[in-house]
PDB file of the backbone (N, CA, C, O) and the ligand in Angstrom, with CONECT records:
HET    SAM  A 101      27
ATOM      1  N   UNK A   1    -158.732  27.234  59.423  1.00  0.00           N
ATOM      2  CA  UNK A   1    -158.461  27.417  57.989  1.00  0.00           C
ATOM      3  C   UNK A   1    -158.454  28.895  57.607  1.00  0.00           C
ATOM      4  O   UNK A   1    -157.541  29.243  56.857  1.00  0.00           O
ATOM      5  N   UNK A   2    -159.197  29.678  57.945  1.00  0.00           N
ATOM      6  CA  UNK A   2    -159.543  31.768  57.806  1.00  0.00           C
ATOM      7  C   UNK A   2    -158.292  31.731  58.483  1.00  0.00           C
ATOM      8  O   UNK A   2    -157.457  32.217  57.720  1.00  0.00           O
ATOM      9  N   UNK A   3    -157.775  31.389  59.540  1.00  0.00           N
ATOM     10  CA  UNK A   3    -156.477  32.337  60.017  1.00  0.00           C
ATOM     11  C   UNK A   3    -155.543  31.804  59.495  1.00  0.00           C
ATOM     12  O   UNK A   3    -154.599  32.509  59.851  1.00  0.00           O
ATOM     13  N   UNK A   4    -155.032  30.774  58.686  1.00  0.00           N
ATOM     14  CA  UNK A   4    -153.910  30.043  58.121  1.00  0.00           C
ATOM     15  C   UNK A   4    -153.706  30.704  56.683  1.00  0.00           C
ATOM     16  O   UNK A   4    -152.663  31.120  56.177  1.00  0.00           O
ATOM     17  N   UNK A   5    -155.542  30.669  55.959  1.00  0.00           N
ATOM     18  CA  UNK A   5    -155.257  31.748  54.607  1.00  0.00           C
ATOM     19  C   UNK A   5    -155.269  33.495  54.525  1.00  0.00           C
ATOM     20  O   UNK A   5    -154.895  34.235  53.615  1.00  0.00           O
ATOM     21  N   UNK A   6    -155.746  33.748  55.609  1.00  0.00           N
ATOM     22  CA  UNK A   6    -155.271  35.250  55.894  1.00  0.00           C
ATOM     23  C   UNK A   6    -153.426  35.304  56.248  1.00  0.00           C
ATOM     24  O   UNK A   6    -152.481  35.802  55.637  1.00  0.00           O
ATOM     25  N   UNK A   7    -153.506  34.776  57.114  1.00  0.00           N
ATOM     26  CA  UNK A   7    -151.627  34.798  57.422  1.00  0.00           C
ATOM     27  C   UNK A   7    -151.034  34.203  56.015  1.00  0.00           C
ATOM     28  O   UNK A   7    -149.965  34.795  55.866  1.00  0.00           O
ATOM     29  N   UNK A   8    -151.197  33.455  55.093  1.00  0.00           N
ATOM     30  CA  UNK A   8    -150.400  33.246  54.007  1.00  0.00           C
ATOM     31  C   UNK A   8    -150.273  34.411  52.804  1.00  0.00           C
ATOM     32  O   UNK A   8    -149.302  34.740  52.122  1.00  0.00           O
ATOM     33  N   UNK A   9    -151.945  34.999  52.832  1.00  0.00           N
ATOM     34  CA  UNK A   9    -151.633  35.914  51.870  1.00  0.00           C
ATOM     35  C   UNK A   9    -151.189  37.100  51.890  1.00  0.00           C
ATOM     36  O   UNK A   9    -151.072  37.746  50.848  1.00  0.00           O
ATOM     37  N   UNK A  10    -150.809  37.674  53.301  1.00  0.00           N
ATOM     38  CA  UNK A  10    -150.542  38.723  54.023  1.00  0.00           C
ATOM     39  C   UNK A  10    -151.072  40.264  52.965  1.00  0.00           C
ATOM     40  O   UNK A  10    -150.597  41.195  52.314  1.00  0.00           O
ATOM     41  N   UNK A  11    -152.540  39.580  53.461  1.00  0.00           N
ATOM     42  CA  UNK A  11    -153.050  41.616  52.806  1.00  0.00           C
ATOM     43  C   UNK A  11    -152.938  42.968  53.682  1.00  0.00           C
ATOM     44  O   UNK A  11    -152.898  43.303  54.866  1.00  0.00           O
ATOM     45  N   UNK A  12    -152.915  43.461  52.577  1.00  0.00           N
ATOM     46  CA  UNK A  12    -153.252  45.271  53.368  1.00  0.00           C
ATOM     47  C   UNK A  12    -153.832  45.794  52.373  1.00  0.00           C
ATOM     48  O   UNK A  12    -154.309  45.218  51.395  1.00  0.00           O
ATOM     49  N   UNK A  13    -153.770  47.842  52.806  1.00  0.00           N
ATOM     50  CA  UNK A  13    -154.443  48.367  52.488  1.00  0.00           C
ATOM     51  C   UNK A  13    -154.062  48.389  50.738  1.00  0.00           C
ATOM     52  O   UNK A  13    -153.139  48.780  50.025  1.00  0.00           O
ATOM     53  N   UNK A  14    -154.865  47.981  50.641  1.00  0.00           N
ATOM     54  CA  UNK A  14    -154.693  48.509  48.984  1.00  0.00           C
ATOM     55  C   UNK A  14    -154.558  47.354  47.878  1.00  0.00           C
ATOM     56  O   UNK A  14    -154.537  47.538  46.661  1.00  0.00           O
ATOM     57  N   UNK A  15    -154.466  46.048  48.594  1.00  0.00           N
ATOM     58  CA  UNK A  15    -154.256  44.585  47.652  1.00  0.00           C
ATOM     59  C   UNK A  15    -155.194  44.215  46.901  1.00  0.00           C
ATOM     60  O   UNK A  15    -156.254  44.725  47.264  1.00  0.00           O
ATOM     61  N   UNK A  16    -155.289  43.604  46.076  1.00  0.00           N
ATOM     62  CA  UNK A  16    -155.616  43.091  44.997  1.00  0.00           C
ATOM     63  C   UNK A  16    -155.894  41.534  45.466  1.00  0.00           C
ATOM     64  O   UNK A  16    -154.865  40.902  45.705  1.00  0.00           O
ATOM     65  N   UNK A  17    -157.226  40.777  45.642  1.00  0.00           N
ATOM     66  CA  UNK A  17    -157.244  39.814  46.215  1.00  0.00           C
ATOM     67  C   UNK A  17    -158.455  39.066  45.465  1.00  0.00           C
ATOM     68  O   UNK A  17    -159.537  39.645  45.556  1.00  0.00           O
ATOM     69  N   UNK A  18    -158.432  37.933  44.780  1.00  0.00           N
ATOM     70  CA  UNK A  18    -159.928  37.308  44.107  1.00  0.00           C
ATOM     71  C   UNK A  18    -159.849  35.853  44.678  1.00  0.00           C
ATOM     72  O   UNK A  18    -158.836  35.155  44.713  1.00  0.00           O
ATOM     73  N   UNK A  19    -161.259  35.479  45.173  1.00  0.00           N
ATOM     74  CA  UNK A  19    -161.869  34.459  45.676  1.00  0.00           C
ATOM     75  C   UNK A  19    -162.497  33.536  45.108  1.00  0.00           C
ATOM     76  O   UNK A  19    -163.717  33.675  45.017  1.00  0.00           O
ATOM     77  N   UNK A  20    -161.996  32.573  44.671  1.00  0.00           N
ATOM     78  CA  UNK A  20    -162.874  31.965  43.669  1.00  0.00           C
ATOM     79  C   UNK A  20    -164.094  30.908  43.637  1.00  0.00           C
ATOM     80  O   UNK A  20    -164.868  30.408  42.821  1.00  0.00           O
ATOM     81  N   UNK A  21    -163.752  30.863  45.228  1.00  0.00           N
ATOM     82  CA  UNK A  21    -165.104  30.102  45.623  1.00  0.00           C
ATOM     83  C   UNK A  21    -165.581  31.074  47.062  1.00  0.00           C
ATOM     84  O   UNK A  21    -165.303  30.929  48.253  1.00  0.00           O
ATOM     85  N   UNK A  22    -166.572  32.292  46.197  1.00  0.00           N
ATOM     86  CA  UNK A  22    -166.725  32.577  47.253  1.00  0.00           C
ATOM     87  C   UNK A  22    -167.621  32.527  47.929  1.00  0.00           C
ATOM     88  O   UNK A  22    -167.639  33.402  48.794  1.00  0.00           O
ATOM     89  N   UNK A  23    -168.614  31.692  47.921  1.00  0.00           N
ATOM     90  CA  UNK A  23    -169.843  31.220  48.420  1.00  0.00           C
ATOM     91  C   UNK A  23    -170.377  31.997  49.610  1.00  0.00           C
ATOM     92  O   UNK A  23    -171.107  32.914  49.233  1.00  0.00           O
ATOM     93  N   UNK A  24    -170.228  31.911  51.071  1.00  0.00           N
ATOM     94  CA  UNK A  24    -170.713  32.706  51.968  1.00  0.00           C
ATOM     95  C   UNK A  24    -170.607  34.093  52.563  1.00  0.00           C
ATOM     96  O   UNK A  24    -171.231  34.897  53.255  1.00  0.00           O
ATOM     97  N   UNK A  25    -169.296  33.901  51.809  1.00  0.00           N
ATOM     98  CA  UNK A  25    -168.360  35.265  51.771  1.00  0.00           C
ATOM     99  C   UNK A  25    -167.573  35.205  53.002  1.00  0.00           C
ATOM    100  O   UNK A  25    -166.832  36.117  53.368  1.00  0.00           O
ATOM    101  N   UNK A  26    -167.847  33.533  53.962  1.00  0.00           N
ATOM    102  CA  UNK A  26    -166.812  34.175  55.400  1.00  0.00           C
ATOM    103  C   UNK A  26    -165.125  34.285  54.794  1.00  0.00           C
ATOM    104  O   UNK A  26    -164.589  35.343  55.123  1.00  0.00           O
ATOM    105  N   UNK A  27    -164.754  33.887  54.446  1.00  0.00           N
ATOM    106  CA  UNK A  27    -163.413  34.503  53.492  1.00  0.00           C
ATOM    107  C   UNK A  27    -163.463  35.882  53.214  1.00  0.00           C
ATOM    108  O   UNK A  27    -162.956  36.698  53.983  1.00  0.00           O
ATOM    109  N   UNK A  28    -163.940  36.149  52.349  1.00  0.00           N
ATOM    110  CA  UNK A  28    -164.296  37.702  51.683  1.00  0.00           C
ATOM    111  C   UNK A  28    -164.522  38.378  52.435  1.00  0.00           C
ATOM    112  O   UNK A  28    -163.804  39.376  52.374  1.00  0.00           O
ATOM    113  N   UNK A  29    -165.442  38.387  53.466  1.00  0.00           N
ATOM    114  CA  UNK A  29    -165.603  38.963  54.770  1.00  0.00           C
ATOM    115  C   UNK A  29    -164.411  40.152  55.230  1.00  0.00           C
ATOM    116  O   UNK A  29    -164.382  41.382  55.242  1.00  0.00           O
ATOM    117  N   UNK A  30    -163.353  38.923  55.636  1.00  0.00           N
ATOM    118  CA  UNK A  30    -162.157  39.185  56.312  1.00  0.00           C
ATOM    119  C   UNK A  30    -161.115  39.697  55.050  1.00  0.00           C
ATOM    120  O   UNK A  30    -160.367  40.569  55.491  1.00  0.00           O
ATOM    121  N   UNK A  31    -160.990  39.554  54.354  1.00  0.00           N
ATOM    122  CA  UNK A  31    -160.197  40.066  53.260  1.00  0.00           C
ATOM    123  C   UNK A  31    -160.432  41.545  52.408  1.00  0.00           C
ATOM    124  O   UNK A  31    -159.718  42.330  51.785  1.00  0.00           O
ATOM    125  N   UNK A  32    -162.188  41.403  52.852  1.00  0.00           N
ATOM    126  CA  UNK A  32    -162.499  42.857  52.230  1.00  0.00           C
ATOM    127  C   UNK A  32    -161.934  43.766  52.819  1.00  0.00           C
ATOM    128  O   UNK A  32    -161.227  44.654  52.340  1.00  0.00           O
ATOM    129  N   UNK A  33    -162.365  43.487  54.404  1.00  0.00           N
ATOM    130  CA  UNK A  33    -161.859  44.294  55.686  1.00  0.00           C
ATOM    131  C   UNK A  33    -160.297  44.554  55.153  1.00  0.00           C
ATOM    132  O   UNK A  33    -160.008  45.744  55.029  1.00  0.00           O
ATOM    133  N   UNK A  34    -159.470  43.787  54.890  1.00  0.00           N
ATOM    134  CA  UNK A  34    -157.863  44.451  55.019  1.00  0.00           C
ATOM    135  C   UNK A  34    -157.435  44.529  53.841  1.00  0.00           C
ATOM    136  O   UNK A  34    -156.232  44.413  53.606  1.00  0.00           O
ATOM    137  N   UNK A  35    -158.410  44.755  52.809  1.00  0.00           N
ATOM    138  CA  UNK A  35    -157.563  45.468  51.633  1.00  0.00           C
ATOM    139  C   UNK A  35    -158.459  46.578  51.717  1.00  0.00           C
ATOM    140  O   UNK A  35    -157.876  47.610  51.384  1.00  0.00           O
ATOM    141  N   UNK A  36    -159.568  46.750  52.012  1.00  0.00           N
ATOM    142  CA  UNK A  36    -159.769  48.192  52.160  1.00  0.00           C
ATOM    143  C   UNK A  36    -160.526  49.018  51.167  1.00  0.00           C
ATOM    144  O   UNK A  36    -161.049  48.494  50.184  1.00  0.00           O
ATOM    145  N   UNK A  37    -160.581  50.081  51.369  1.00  0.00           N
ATOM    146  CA  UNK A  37    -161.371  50.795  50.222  1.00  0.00           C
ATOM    147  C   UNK A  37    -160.178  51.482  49.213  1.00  0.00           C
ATOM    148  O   UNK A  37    -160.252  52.335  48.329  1.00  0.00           O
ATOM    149  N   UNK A  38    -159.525  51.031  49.536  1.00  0.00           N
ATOM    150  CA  UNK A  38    -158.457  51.542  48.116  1.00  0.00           C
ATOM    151  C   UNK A  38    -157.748  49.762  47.671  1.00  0.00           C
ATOM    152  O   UNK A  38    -156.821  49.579  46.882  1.00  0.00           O
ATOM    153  N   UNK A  39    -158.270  49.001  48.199  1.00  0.00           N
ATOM    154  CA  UNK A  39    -158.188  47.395  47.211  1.00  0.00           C
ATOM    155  C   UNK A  39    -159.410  47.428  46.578  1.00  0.00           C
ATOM    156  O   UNK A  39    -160.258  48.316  46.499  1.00  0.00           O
ATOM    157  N   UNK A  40    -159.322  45.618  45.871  1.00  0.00           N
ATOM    158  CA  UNK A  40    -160.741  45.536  45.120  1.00  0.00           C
ATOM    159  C   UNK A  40    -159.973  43.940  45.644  1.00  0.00           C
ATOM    160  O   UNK A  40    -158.837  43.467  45.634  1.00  0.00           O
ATOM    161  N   UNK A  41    -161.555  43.430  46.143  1.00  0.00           N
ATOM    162  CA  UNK A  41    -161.458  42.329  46.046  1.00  0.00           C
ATOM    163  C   UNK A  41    -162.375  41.301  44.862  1.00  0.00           C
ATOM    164  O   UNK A  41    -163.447  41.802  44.522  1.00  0.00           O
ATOM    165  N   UNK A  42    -162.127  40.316  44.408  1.00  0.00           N
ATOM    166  CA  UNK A  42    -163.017  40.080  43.205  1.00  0.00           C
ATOM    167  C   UNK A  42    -163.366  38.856  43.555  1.00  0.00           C
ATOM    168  O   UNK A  42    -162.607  37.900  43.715  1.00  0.00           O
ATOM    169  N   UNK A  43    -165.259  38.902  43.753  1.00  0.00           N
ATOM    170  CA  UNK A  43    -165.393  37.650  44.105  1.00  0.00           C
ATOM    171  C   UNK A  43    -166.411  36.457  42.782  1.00  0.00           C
ATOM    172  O   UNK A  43    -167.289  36.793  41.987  1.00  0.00           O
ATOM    173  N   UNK A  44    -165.750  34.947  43.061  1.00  0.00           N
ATOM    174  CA  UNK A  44    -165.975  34.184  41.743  1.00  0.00           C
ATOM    175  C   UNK A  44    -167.025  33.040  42.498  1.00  0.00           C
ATOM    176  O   UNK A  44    -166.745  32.511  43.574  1.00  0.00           O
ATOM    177  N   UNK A  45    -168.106  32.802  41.833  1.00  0.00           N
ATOM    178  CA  UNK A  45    -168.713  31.246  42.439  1.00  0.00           C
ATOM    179  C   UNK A  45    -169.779  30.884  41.177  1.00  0.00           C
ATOM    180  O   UNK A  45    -170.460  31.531  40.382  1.00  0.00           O
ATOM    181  N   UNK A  46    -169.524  29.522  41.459  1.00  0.00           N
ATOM    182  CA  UNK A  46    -170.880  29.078  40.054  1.00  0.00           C
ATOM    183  C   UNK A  46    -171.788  29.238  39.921  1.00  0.00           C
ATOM    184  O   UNK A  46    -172.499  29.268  38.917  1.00  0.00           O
ATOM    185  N   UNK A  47    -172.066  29.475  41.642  1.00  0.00           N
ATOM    186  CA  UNK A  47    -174.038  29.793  41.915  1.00  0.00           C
ATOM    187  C   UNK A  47    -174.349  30.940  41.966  1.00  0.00           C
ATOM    188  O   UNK A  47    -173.644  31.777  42.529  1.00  0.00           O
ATOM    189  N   UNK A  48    -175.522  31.226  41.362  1.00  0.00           N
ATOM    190  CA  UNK A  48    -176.003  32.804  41.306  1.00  0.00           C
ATOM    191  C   UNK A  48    -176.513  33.133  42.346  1.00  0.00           C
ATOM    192  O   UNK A  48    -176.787  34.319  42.525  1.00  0.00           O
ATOM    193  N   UNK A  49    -176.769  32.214  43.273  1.00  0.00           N
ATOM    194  CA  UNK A  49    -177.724  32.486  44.320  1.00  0.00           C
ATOM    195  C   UNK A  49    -176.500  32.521  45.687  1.00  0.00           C
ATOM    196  O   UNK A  49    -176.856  33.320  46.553  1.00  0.00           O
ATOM    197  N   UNK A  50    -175.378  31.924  45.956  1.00  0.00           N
ATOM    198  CA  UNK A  50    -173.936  32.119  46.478  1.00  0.00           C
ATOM    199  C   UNK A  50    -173.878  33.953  46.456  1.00  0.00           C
ATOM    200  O   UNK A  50    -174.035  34.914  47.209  1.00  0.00           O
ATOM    201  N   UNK A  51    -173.539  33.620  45.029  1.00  0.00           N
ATOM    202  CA  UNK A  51    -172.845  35.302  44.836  1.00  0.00           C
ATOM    203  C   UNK A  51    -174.069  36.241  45.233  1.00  0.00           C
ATOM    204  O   UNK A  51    -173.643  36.971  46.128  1.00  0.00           O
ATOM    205  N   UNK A  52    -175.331  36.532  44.980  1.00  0.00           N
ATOM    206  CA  UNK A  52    -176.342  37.297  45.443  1.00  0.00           C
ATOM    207  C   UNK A  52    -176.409  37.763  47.322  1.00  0.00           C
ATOM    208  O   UNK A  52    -176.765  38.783  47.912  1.00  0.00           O
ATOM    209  N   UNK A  53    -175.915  36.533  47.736  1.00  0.00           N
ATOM    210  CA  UNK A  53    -176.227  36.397  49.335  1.00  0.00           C
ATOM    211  C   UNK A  53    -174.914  37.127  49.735  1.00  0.00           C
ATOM    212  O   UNK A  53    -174.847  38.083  50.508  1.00  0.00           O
ATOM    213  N   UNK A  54    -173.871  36.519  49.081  1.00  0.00           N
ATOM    214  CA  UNK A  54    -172.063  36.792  49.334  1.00  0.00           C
ATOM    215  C   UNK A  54    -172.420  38.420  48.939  1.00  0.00           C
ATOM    216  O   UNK A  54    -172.099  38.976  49.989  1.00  0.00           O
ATOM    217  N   UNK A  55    -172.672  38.984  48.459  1.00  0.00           N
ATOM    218  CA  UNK A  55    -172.617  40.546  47.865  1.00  0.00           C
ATOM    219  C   UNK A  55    -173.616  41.406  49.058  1.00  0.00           C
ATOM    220  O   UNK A  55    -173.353  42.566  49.374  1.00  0.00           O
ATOM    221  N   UNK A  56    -174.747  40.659  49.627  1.00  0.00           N
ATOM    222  CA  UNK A  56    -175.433  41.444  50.617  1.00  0.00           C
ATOM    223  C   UNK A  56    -174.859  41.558  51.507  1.00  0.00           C
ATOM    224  O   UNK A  56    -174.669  42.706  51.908  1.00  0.00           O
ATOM    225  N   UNK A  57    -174.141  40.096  52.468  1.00  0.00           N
ATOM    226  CA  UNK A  57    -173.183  40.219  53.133  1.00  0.00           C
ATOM    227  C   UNK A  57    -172.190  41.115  53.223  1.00  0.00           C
ATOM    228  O   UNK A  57    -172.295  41.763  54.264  1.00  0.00           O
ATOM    229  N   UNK A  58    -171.373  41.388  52.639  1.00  0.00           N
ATOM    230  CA  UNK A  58    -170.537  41.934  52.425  1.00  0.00           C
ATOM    231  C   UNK A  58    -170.654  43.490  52.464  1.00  0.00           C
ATOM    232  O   UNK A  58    -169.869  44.137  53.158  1.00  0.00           O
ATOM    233  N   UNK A  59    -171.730  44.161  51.646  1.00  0.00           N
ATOM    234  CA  UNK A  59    -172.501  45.232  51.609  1.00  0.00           C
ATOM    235  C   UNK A  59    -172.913  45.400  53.308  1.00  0.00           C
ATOM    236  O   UNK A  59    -172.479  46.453  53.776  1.00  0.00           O
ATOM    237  N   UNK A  60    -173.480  44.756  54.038  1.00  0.00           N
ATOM    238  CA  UNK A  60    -173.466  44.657  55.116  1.00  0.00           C
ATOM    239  C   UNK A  60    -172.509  44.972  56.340  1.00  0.00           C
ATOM    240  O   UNK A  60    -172.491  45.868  57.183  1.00  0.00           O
ATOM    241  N   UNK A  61    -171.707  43.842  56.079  1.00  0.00           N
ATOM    242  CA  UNK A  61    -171.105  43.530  57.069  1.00  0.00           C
ATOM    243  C   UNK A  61    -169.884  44.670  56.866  1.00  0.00           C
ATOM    244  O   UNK A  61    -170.218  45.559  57.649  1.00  0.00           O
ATOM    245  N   UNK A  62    -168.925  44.996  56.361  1.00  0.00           N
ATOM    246  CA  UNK A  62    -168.300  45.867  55.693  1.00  0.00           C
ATOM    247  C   UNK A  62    -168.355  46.735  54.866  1.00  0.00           C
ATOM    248  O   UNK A  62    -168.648  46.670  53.672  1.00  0.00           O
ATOM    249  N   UNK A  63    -167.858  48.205  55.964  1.00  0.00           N
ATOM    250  CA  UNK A  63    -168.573  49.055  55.830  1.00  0.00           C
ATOM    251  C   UNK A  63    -168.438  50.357  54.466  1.00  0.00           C
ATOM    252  O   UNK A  63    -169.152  51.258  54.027  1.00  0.00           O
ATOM    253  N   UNK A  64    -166.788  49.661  54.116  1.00  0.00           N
ATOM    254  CA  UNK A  64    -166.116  50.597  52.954  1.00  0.00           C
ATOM    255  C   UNK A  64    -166.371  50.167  51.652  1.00  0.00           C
ATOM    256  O   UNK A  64    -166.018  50.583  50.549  1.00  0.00           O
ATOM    257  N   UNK A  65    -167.507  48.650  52.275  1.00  0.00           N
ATOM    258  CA  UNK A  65    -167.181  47.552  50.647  1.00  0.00           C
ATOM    259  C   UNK A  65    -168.486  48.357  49.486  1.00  0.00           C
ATOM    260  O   UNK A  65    -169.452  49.031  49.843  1.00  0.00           O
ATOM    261  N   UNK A  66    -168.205  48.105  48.510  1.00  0.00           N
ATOM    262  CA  UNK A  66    -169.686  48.553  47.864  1.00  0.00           C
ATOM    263  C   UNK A  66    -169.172  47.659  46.294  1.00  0.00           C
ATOM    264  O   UNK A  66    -168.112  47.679  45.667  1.00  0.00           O
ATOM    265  N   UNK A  67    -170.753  46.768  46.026  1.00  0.00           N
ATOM    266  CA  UNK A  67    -170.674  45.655  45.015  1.00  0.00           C
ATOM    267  C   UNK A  67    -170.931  46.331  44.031  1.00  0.00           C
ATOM    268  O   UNK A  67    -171.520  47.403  43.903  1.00  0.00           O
ATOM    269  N   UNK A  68    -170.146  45.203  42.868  1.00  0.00           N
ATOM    270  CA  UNK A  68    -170.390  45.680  41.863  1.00  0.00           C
ATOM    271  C   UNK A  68    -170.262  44.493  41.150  1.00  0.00           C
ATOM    272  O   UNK A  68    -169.241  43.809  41.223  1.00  0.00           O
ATOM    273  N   UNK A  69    -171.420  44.136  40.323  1.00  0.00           N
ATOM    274  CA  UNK A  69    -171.665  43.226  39.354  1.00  0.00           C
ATOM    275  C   UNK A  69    -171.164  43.346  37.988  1.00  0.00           C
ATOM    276  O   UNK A  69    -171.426  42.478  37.155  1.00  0.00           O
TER     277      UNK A  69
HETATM  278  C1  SAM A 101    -167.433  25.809  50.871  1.00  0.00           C
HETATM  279  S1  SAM A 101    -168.091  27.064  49.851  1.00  0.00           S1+
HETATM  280  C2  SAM A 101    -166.947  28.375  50.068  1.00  0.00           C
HETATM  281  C3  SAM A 101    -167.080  29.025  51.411  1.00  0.00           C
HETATM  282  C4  SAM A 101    -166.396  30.374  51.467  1.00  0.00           C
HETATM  283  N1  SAM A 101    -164.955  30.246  51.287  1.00  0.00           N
HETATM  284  C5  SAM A 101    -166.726  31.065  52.782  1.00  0.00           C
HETATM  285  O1  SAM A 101    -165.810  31.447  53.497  1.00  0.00           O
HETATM  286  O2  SAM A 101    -167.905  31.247  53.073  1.00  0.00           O1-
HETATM  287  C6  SAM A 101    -167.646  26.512  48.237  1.00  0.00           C
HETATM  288  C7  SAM A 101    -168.182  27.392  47.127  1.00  0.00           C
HETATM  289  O3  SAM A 101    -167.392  27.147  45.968  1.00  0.00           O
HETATM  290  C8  SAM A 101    -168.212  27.183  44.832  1.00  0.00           C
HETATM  291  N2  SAM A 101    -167.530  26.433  43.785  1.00  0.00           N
HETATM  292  C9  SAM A 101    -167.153  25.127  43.807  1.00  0.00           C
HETATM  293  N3  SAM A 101    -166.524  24.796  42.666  1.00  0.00           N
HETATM  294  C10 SAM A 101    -166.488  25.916  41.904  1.00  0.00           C
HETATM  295  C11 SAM A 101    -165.971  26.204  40.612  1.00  0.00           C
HETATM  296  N4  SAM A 101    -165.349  25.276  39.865  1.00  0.00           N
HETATM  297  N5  SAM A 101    -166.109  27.450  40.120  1.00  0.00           N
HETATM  298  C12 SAM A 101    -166.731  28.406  40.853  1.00  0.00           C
HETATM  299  N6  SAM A 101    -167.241  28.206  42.095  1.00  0.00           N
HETATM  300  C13 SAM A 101    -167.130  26.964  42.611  1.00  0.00           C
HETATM  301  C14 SAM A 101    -169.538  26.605  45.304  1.00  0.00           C
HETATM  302  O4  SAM A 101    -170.615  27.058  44.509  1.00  0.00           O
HETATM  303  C15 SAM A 101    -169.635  27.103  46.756  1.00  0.00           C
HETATM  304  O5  SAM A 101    -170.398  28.297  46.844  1.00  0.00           O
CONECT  278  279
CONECT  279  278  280  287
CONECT  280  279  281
CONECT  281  280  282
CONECT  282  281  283  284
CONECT  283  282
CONECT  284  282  285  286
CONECT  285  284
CONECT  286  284
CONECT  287  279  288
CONECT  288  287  289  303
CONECT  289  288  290
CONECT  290  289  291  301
CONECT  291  290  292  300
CONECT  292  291  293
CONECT  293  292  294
CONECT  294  293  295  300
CONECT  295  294  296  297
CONECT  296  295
CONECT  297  295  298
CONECT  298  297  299
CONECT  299  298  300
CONECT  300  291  294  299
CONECT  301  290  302  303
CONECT  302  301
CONECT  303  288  301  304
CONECT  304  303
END
């Protein structure tokens, strides 16, 4: 399913990309990575406790990403 919605949305550097369920962030993950530090990716979930974990991740795992609430 990650390699079917990466190949459909075909990002790069600089896209504009929002997630609306982004719960673990393994999506966001990979999307932060290829839009880059000159994209913004925008991530959406109902749970506060989702988005808290999804934002450390991310902060983490990727290294250009930096959250913003
Ligand atoms: C299966 S998880 C998403 C996994 C994520 N794509 C990943 O790669 O880790 C589904 C998420 O969608 C959120 N969700 C479900 N319905 C929603 C809605 N109507 N609005 C916002 N978030 C929603 C849930 O809270 C949950 O965190």
């Amino acid at each position: 399913m990650l390699g079917e919605v990466l190949e459909s949305l075909q990002l790069k550097s600089g896209s504009v990309v929002c997630d609306c369920t982004l719960g673990g962030a393994g999506h966001s993950v990979k999307m932060a990575a290829q839009v880059g530090e000159t994209g913004l990716l925008l991530g959406v979930d109902q749970d506060d406790m989702a988005l808290e974990a999804a934002g450390a991740r991310l902060d983490r795992e990727v290294p250009a990403f930096r959250t913003s609430c």
